[in-house]
N, C-alpha and C positions, 0 to 999 in steps of 0.2 A: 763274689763273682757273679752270684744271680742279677745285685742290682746293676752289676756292669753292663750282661749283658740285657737289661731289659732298658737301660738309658740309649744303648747301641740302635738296638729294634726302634725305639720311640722316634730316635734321628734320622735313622732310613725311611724309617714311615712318613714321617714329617716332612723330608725331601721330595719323595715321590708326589705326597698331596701336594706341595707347591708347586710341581710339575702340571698338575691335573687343573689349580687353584687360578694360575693366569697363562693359560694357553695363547688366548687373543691377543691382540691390540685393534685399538680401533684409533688413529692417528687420522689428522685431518685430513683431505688431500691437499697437495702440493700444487695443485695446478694456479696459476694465474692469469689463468684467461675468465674476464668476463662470462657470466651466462643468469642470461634473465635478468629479476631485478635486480637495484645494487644501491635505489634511496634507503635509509632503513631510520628509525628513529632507535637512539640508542637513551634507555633508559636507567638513571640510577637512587637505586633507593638508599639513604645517607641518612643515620645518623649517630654523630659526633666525628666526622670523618675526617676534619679538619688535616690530619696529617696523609690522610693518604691519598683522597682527592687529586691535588696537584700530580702524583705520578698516574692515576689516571687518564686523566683530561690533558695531560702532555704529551702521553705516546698515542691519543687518538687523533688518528689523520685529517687533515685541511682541505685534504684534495676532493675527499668522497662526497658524494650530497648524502649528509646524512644532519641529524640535530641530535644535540646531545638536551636530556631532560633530565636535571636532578630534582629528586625530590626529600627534600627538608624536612626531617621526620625526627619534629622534636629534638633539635640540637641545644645543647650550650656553648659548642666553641661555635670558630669561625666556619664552619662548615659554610654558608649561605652565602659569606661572602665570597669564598674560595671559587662556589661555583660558578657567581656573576663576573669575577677577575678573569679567569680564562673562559668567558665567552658561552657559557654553557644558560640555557633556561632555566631558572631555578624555580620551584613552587615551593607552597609550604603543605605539608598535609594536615589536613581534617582530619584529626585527631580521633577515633573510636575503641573506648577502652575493651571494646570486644574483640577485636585482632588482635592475631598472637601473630609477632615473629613482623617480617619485613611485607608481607604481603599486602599492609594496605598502603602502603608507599606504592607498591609498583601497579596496585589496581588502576590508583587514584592516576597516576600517570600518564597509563594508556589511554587518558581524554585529552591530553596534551599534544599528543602523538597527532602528525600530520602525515606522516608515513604509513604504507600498510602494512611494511616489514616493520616488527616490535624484537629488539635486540634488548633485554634483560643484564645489567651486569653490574656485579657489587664491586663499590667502592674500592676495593682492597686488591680489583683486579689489573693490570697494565698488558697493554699490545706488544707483543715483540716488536712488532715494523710498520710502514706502513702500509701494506700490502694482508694486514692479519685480517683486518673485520672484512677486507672483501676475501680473501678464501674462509672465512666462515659463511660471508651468504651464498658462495660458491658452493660449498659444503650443504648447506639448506636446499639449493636449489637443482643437488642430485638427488633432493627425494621429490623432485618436483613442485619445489614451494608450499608443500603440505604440512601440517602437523608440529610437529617440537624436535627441535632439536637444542642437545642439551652438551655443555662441554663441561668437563673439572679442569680450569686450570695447572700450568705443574707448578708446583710447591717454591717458591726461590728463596731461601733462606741464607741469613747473614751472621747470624749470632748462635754458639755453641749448643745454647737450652735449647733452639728451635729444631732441631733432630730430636726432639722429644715426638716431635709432630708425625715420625716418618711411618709408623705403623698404623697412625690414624689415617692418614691421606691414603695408605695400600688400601685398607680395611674398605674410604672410602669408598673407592673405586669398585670392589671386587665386591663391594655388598650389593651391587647393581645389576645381579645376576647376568651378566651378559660376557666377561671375559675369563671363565671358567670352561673344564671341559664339558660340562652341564648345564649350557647356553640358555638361557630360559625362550619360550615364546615372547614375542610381545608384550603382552598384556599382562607379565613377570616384571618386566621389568619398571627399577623406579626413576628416577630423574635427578643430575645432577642439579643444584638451586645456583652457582656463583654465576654461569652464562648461558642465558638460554634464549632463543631463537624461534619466532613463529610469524605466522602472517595476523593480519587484525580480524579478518574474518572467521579465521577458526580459534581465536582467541576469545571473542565475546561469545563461538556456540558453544564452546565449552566451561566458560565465565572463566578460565585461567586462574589467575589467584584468588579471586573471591571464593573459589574450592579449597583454596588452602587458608581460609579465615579461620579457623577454629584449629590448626595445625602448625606445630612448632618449625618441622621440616616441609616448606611446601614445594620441597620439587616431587614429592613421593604425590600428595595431594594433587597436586598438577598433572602428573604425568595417568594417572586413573582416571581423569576426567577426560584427556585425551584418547584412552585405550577404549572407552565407552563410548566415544562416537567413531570406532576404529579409525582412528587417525595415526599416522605414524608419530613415533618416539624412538629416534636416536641417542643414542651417547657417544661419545668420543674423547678421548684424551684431548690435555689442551698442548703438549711438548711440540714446542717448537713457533707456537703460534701466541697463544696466550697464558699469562705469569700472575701469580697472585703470592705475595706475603701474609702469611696466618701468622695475628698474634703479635705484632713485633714488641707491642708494649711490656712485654715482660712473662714472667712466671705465671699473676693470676691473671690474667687475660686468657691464657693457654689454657689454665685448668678452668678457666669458666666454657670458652668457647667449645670444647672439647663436651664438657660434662653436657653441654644445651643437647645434643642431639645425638650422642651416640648410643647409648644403648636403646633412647628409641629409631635411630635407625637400623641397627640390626634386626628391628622386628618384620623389615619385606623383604631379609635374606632367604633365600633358598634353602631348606633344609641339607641338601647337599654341597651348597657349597659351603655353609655354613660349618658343616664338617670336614671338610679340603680345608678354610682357614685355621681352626682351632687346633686341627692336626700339626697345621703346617706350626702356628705359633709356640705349641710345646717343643717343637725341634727345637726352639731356641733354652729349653730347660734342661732340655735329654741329653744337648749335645755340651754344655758344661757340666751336668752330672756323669757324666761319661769320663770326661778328662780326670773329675775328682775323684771318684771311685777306681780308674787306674793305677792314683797312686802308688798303691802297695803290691801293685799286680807284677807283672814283667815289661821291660824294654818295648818290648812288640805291641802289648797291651797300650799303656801308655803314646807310643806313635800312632796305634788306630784312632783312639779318641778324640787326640790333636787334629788327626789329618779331616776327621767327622765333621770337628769343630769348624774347620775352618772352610768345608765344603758344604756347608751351613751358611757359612756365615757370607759366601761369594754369593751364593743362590739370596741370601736377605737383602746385598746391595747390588744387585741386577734387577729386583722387583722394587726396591724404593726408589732406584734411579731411573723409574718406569713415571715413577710421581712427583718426583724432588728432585734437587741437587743437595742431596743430602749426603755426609759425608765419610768415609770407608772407614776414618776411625770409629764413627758410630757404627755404623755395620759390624766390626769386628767386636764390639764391645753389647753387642742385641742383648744378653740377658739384661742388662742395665734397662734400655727398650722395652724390652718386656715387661719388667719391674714395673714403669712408669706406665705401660699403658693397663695394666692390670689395675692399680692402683688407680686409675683415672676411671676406667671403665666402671668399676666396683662403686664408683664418687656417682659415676650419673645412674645409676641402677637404683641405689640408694633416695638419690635427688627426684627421680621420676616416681619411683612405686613405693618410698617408705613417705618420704616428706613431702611430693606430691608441689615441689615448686622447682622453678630452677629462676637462674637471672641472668641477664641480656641486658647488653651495654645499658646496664644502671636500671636498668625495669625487675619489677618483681613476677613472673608468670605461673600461676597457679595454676596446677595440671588437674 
């Protein structure tokens, strides 16, 4: 009976902090009226992207003055050609075995850039319509054409494993101190890296990516270079605007891409949200310890735990269908979730501070 009721407590507890955990949204706006500028040079750092490419550079608009710049970072497929077929500028990058992660693609980039609006956006991203990149510089241009602004993608997934991903993409987002009821200042918070948005002027005073040269995850590195010339730094949700597929290639793709950043991104969590999450994610343990340990109990017993469970498990797919279209049978089934992402998490924890490497499409990176 003891452990019954302390599985009870664990799941009420856990409820409440995911109440506390994502209070906000920060969605794009909606508006479609022009304001300010609207050329931008859209930039993509690529490499082996060959497949996902094409669904990029297909939902990006014809109508907009904008250029599209891929840059060619070290491929073997057809990445290069893909990008001169639909019309995009493709470079190749100058290769420096001292950059980690994506960041000297998109350095080397912004000298390509004709534009003074510089729109950042990985391969693996796609526009809803086309009307998405201009309510993003729309979006830019209610903080006044200043500073960074930075979006996560929502998650679009098509294959069953890919609801592996659904706790990772929450986790993203809410590791960003900003949609908790423990909102951070500014100069808290870090930076989405899949789309990000600034002018060229406050992009070379604050060197942009070249701050993230010696950093795995450079939107955290970015967005501290920004907060030091108190420049602003936004985030926003991408629903509704802009899509990205994580991973489609399979199993180790997912457990690679995953293991690259996550435990060192929880390290500019906030102390307290950091405890609103972890609270919230044992609900997912308490509340099928709960049903199991009813067993033997009474009728009434056994219907609380059920009813716990599954008031658990509404509250987990209300929060992942914040990031994904991810799917209810997964949500009903979150210890599974859980499982996997403990396990995944445990892999990069390991990867970063015991072995002290990790790997990125086919590169070895030495921490």
């Amino acid at each position: 009976m003891i452990f019954y009721i302390i599985a009870i407590g664990l799941t009420l507890l856990s409820v409440i902090s995911g109440m506390c955990m994502y209070t906000r949204r920060a969605l794009i706006s909606n508006s479609e009226k022009d304001s300010g500028q609207t050329a931008v040079s859209v930039i993509v750092p690529a490499r082996n992207e060959a497949e996902n490419l094409p669904n990029l550079l297909s939902s990006i608009s014809k109508e907009q003055a904008l250029e599209v710049i891929v840059m060619n970072d070290g491929s073997i497929d057809e990445t290069l050609a893909i990008a001169k077929y639909y019309g995009a500028n493709a470079y190749t990058v100058e290769n420096d075995t001292t950059w980690q992660g994506k960041s000297q693609a998109c350095w080397q980039g912004v000298k390509y850039a004709t534009h003074d609006l510089l729109m950042f956006v990985d391969a693996d991203v796609q526009f809803n319509c086309d009307n998405s990149i201009q309510r993003i510089i729309n979006q830019y241009n209610l903080q006044d054409g200043k500073g960074l602004l930075s979006i996560q993608p929502y998650h679009k997934i098509k294959k069953l494993y890919e609801n592996i991903s659904a706790i990772f993409n929450l986790m993203t987002v809410l590791g960003m101190n900003k949609f908790s009821i423990t909102k951070s200042a500014g100069n808290e918070q870090g930076a989405f890296g899949p789309v990000l948005v600034t002018n060229k002027q406050d992009y070379k005073l604050t060197q942009g990516h070249l701050k993230a040269k010696n950093h795995i995850i450079e939107g955290f590195a970015i967005s501290k270079a920004y907060h030091e010339y108190d420049l602003p730094v936004n985030l926003h949700e991408g629903q509704g605007v802009v899509n990205f597929r994580m991973y489609p290639q399979g199993y180790k793709a997912l457990l690679e891409g995953w293991s690259k950043h996550f435990a060192l991104g929880s390290q500019i969590t906030k102390t307290s949200t950091l405890m609103f999450v972890f609270l919230w994610l044992f609900g997912s343990l308490g509340s099928i310890l709960a049903v199991l340990f009813s067993i033997n109990l009474s009728l009434l017993y056994i219907l609380l735990g059920i009813t716990l469970y599954f008031i658990y498990a509404i509250q987990f797919h209300i929060f992942i269908r914040r990031t994904g279209n991810f799917n209810l049978v997964a949500s009903l089934c979150h210890p599974l979730l859980f499982t996997c992402f403990v396990v995944i998490f445990f892999k990069s924890w390991l990867d970063i501070n015991v072995f002290k490497r990790i790997h990125w499409k086919g590169r070895r990176i030495d921490l």
